[in-house]
PDB file as gemmi writes it, atoms N, CA and C in Angstrom:
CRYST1    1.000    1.000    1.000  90.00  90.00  90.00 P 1                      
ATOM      1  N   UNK A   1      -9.271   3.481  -6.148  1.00  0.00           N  
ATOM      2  CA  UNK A   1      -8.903   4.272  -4.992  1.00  0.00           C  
ATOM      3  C   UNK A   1      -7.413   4.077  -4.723  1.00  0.00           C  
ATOM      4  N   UNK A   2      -7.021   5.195  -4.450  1.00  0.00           N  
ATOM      5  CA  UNK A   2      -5.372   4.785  -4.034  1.00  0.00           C  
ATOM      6  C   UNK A   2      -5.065   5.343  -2.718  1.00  0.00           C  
ATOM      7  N   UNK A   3      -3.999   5.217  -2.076  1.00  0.00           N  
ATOM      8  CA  UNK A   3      -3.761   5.618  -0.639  1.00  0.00           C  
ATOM      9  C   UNK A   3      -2.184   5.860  -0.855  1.00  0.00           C  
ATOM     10  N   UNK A   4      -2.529   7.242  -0.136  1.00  0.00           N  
ATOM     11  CA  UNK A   4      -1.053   8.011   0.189  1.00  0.00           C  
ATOM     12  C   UNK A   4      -0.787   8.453   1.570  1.00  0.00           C  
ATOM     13  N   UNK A   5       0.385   8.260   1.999  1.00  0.00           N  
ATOM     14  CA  UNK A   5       0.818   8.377   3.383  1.00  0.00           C  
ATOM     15  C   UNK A   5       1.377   9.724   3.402  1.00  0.00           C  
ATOM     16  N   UNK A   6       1.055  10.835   4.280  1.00  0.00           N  
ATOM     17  CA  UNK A   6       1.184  12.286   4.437  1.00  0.00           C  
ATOM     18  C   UNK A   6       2.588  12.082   5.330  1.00  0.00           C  
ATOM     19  N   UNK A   7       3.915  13.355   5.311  1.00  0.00           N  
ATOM     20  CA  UNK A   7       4.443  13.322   6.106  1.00  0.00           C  
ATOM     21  C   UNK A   7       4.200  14.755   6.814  1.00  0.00           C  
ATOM     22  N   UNK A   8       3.780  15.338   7.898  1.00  0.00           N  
ATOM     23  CA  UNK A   8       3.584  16.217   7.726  1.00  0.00           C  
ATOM     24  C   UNK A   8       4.679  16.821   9.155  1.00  0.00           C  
ATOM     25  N   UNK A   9       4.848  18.067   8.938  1.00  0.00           N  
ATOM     26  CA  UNK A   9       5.940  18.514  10.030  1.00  0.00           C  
ATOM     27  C   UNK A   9       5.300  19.801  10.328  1.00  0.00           C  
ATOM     28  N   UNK A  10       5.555  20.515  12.035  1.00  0.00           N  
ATOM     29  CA  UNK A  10       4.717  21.334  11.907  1.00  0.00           C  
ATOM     30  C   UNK A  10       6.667  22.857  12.141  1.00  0.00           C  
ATOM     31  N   UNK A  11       6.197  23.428  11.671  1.00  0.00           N  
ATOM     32  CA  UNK A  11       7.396  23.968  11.400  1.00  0.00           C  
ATOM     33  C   UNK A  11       7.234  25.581  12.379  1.00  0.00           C  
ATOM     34  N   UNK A  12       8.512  26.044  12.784  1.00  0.00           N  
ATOM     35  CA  UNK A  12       9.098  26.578  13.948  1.00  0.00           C  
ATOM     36  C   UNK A  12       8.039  28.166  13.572  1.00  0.00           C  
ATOM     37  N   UNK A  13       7.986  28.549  12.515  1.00  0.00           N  
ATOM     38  CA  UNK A  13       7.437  29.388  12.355  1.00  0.00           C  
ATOM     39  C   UNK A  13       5.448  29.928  12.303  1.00  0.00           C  
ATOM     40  N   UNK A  14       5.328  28.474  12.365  1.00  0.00           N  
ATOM     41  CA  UNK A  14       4.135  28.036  12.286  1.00  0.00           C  
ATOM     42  C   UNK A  14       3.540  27.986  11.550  1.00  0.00           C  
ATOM     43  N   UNK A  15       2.513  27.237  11.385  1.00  0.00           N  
ATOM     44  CA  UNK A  15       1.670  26.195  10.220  1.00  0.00           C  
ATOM     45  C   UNK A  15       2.653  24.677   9.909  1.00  0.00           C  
ATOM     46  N   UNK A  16       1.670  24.081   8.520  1.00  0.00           N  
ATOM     47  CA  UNK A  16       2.279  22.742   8.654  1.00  0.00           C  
ATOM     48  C   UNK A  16       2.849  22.638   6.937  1.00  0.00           C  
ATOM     49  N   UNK A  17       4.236  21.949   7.213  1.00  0.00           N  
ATOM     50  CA  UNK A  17       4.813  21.383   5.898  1.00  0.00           C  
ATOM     51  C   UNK A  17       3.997  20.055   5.772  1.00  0.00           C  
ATOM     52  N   UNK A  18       3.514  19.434   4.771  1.00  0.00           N  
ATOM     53  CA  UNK A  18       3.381  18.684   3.972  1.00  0.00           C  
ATOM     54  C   UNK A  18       4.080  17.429   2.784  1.00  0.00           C  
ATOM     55  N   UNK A  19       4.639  16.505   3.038  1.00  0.00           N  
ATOM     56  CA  UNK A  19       5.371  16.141   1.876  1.00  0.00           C  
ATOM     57  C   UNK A  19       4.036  14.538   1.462  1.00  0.00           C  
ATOM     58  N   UNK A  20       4.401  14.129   0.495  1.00  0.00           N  
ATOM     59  CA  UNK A  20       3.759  12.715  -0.334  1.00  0.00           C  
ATOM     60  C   UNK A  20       4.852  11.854  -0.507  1.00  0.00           C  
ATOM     61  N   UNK A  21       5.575  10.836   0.105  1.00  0.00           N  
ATOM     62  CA  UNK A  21       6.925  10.182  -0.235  1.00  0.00           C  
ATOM     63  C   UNK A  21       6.807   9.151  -1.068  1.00  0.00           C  
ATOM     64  N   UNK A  22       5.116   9.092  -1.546  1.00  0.00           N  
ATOM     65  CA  UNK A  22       5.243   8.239  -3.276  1.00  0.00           C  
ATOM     66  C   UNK A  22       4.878   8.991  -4.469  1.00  0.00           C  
ATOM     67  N   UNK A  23       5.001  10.890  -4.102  1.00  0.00           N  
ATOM     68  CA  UNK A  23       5.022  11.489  -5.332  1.00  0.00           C  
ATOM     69  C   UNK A  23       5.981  12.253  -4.964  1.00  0.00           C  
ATOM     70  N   UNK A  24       7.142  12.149  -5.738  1.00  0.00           N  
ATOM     71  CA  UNK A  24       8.523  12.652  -5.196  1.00  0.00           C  
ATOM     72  C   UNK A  24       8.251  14.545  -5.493  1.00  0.00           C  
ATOM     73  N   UNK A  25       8.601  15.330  -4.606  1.00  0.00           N  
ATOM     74  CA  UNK A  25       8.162  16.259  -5.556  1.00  0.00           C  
ATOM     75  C   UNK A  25       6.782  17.110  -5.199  1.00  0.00           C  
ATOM     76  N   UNK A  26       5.781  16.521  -4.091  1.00  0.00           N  
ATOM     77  CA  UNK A  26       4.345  16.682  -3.817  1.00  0.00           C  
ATOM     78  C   UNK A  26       4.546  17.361  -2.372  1.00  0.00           C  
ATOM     79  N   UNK A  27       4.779  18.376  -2.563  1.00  0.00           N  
ATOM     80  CA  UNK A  27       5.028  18.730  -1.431  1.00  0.00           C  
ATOM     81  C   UNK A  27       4.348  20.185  -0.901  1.00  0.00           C  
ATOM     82  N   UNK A  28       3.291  20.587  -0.146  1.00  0.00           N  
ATOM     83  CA  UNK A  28       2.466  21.969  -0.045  1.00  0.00           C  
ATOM     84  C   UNK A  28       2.614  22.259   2.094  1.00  0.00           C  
ATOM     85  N   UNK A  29       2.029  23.517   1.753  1.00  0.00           N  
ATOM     86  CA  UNK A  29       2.076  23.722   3.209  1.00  0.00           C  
ATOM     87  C   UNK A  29       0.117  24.439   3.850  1.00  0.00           C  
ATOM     88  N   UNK A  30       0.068  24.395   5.052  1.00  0.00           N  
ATOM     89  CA  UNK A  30      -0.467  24.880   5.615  1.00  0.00           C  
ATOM     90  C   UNK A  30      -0.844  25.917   6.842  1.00  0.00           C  
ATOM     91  N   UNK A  31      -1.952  26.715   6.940  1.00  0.00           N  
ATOM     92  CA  UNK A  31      -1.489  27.628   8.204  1.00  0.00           C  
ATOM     93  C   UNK A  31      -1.848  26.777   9.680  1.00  0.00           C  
ATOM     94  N   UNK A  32      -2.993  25.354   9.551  1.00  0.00           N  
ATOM     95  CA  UNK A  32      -3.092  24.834  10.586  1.00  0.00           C  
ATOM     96  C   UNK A  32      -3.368  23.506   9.930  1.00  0.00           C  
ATOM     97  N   UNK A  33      -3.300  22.361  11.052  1.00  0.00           N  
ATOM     98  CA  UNK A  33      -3.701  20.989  10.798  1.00  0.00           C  
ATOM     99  C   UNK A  33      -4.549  20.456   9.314  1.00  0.00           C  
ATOM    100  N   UNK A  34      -5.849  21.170   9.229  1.00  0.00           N  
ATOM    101  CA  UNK A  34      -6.778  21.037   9.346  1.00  0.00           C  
ATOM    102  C   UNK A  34      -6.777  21.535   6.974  1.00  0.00           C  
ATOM    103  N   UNK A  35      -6.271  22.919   7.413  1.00  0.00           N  
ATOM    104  CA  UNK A  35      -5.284  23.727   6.131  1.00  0.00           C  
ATOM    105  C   UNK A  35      -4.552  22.404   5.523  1.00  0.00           C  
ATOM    106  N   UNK A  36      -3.648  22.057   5.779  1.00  0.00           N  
ATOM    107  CA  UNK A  36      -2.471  21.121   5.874  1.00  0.00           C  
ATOM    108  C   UNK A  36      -2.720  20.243   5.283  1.00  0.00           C  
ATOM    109  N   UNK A  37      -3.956  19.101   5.910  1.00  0.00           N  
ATOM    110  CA  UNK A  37      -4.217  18.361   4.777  1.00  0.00           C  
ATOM    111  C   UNK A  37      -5.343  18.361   3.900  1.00  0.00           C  
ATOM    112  N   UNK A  38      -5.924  19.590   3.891  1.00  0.00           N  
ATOM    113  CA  UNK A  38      -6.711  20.073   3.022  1.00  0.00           C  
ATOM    114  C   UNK A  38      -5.979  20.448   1.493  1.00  0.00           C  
ATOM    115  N   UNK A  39      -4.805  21.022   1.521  1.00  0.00           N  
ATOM    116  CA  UNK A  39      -3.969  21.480   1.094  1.00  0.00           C  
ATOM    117  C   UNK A  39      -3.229  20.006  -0.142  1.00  0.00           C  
ATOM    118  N   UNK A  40      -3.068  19.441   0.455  1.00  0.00           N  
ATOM    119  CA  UNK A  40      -2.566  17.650   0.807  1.00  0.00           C  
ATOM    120  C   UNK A  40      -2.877  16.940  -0.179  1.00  0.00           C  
ATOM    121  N   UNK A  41      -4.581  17.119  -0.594  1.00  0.00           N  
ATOM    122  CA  UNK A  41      -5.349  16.374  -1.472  1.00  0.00           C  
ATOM    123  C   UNK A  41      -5.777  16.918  -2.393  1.00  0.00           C  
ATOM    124  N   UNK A  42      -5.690  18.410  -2.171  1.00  0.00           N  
ATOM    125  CA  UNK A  42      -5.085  18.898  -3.633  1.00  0.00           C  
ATOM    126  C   UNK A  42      -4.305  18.947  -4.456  1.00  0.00           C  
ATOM    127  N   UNK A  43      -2.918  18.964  -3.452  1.00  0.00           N  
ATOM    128  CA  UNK A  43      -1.880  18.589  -4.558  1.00  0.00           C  
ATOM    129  C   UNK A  43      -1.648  17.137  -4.680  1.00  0.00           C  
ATOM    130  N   UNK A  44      -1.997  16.003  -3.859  1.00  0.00           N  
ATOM    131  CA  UNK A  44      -1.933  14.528  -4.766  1.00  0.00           C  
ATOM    132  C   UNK A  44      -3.095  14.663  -5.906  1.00  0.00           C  
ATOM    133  N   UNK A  45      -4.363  15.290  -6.270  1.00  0.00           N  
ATOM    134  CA  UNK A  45      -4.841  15.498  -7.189  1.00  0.00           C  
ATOM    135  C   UNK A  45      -4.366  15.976  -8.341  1.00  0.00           C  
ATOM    136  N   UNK A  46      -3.522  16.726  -8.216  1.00  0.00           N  
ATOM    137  CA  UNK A  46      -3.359  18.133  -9.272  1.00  0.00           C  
ATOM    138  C   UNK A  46      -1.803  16.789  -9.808  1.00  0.00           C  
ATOM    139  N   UNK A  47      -0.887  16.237  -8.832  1.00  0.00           N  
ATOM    140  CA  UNK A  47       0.018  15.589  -9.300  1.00  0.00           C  
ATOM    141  C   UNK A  47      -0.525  13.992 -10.079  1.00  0.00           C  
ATOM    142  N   UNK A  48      -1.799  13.329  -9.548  1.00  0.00           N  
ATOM    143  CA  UNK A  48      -2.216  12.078  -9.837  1.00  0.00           C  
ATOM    144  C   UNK A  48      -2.731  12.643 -11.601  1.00  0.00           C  
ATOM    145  N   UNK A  49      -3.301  13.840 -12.003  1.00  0.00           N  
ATOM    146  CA  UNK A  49      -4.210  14.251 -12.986  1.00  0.00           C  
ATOM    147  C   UNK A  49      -2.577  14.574 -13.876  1.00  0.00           C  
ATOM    148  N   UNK A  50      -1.936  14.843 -13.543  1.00  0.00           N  
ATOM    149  CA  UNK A  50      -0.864  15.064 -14.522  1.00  0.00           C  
ATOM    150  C   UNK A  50      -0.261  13.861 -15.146  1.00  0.00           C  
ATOM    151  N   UNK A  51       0.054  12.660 -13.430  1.00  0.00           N  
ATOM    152  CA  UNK A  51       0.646  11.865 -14.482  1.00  0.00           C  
ATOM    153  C   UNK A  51       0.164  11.198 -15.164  1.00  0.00           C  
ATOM    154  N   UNK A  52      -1.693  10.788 -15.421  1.00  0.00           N  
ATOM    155  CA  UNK A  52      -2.702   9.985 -15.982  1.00  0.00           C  
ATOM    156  C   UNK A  52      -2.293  10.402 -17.448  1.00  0.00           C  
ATOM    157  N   UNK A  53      -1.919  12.336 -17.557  1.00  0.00           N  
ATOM    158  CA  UNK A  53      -2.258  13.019 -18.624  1.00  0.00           C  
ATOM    159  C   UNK A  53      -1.251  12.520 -19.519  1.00  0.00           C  
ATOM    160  N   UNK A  54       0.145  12.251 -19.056  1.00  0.00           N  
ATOM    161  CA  UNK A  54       1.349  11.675 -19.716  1.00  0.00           C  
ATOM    162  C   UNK A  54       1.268   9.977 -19.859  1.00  0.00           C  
ATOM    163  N   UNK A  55       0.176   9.210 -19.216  1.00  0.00           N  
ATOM    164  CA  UNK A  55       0.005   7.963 -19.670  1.00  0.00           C  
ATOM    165  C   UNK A  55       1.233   7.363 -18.463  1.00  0.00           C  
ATOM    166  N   UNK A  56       1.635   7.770 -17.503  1.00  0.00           N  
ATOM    167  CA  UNK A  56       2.224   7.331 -16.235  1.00  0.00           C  
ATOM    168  C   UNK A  56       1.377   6.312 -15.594  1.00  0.00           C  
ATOM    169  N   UNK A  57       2.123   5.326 -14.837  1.00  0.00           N  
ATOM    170  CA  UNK A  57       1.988   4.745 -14.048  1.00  0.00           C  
ATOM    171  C   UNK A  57       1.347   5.360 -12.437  1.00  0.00           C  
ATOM    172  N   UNK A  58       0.571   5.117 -12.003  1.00  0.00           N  
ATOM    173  CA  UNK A  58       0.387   5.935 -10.264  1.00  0.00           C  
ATOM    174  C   UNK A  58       0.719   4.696  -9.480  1.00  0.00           C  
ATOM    175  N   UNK A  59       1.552   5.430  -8.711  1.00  0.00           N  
ATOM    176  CA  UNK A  59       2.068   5.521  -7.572  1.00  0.00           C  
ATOM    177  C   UNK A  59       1.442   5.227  -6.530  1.00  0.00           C  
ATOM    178  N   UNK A  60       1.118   4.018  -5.271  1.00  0.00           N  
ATOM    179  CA  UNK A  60       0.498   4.532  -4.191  1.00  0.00           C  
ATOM    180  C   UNK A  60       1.177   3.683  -2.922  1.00  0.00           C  
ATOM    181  N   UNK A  61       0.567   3.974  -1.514  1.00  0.00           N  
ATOM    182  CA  UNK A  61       1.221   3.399  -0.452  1.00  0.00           C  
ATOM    183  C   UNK A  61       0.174   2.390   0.050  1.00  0.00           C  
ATOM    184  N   UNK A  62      -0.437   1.671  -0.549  1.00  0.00           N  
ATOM    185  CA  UNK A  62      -1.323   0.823   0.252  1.00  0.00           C  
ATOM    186  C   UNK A  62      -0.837  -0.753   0.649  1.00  0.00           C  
ATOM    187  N   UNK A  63       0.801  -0.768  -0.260  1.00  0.00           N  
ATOM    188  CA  UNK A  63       1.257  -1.943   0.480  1.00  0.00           C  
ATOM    189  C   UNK A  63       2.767  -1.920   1.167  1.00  0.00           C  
ATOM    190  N   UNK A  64       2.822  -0.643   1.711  1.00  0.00           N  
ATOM    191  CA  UNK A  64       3.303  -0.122   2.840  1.00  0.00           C  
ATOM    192  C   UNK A  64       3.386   0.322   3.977  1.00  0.00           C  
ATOM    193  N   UNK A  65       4.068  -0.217   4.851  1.00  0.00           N  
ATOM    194  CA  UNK A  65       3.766   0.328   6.346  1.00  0.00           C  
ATOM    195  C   UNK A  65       4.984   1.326   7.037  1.00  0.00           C  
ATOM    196  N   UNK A  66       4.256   2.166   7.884  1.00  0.00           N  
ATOM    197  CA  UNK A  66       5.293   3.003   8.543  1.00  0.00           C  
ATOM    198  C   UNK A  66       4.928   2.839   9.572  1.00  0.00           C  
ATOM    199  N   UNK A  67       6.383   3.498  10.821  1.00  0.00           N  
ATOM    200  CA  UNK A  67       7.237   2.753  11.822  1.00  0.00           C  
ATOM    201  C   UNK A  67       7.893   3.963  12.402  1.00  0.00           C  
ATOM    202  N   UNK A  68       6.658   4.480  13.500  1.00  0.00           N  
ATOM    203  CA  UNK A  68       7.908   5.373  13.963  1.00  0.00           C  
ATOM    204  C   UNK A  68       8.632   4.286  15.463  1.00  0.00           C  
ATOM    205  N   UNK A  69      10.117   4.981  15.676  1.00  0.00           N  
ATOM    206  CA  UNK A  69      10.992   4.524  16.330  1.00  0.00           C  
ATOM    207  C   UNK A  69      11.540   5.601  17.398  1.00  0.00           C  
ATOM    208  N   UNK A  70      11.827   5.437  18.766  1.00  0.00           N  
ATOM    209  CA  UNK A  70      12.215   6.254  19.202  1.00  0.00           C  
ATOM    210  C   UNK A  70      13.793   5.932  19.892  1.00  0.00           C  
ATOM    211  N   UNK A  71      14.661   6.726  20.173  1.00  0.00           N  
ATOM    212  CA  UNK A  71      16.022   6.615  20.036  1.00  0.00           C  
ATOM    213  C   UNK A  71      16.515   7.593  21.188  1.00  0.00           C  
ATOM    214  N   UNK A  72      16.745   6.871  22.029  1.00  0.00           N  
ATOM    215  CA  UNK A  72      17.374   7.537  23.138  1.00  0.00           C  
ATOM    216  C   UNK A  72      18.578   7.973  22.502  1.00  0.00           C  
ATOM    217  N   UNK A  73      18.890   9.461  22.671  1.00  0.00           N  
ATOM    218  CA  UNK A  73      20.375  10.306  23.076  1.00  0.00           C  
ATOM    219  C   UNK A  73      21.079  10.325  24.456  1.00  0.00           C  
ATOM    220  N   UNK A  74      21.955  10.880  24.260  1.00  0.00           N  
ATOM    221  CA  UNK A  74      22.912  11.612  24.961  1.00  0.00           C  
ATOM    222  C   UNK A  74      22.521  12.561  26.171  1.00  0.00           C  
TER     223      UNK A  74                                                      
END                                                                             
């Protein structure tokens, strides 16, 4: 089993961007949440099945942590 951390953004036009920041490159969109990361685990599939196919190393985030921070302005 491996574990990947979603970044997901929901964008001005609506629906959601998608990125994978341990498959450089893995990046899909959606029309809602739900789309989004449905969307998500298809393409870490479709990218995990490629690099097995080239005899690659995989990639995953399970001994990483994220940190959001908030930052007062101006």
């Amino acid at each position: 089993m491996y574990y990947y951390k979603l970044h997901i953004s929901k964008e001005k036009e609506g629906g959601y961007t998608v990125s994978v920041p341990a498959l450089p490159g893995c990046i899909t969109y959606g029309q809602d949440w739900d789309e989004a990361v449905t969307m998500a685990k298809e393409a870490i599939s479709l990218y995990v099945e490629e690099l097995r196919e080239r005899g690659e190393t995989l990639p995953e985030d399970s001994n990483t942590t994220e940190y959001s921070l908030i930052v007062e302005g101006e």
